[in-house]
Every structure is written in C-alpha cells, then in structure tokens.
N, C-alpha and C positions, 0 to 999 in steps of 0.2 A: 504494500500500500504506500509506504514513505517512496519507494520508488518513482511507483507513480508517479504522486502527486509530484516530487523533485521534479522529474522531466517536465511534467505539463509547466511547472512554475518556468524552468530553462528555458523553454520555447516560447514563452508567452501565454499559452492557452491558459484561458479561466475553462474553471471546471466549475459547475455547480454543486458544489457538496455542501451538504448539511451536517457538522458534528454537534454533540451535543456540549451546551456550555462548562462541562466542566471539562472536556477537552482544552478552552480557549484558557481556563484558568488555571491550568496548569502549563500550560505553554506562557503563560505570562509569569508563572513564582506567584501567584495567590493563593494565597490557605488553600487550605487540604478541604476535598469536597464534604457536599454540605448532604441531608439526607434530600434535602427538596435537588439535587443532581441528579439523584440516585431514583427518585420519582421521574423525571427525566428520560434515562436511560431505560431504568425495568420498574413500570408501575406496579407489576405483579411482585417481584420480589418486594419492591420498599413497602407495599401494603402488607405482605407478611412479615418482616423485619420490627414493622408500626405494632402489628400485634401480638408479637413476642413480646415486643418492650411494655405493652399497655396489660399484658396478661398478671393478675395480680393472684390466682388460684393458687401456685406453689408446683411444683413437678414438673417442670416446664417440658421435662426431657420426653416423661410417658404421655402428655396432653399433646405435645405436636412431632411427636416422633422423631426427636432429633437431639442429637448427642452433638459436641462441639470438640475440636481437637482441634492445642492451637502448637503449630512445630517453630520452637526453637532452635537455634543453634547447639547443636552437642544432644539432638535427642526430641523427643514429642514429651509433652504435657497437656494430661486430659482437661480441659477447662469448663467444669461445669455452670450454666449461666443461669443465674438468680435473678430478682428483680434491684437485689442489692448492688449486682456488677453490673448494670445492665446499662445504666447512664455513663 
C-alpha cells in the first residue's frame, strides 16, 4: 500500500482515498487514539469494547466469553479484566 501511494504521490497523480482520522493523527505525532477512532474504524468492535467497560455484573470472562492475555517481553501474563482495571 505505502508503495502505492509513494508512486502515485512521484508522479503526481491524486488518488482518492479515504483513511480514517486516526491514521492522519498519527502521521502528524498527536496523542494516541481516542475510542471515538476506534468507533470510526470498527463500530462493531468499539460497541463491544463500550460494553465490557459499562458491564458492572462481575465474571466478565464467563458472561462474554473471553479470557484476555497480555504478552510481555520474556514470556505471557494472563490478565484478567475487572471493572477495577478497566478504565
């Protein structure tokens, strides 16, 4: 793709592309994206992402079937997510 676009820019040619703004904002050095990007990109994930966070039941793992592992350097570590880690 960076291909691409390189040559088109070379030659001149405008392309019509649409990326989504947090592509721009990260080609500029502005903060790190926001969740309303992320609504942008995949409505479907951020709207589930929205109610994991807003889920206040407890068991997050057996009510949406999803366990979370987060890999470090030197090995994995399980990370279970509460409504305590959550923010």
């Amino acid at each position: 793709m960076g291909l691409l676009l390189g040559l088109a820019a070379y030659n001149g040619v405008l392309l019509d592309l649409h990326f989504p703004e947090a592509l721009y904002k990260g080609l500029l050095g502005w903060p790190a994206a926001s969740a309303q990007d992320l609504r942008e990109i995949d409505p479907a994930l951020a709207k589930g992402l929205q109610q994991l966070l807003d889920y206040t039941g407890g068991d997050e793992e057996a009510v949406f079937c999803r366990s979370f592992e987060v890999r470090a350097r030197g090995g994995r570590h399980a990370l279970r997510s509460t409504t305590k880690n959550a923010a």
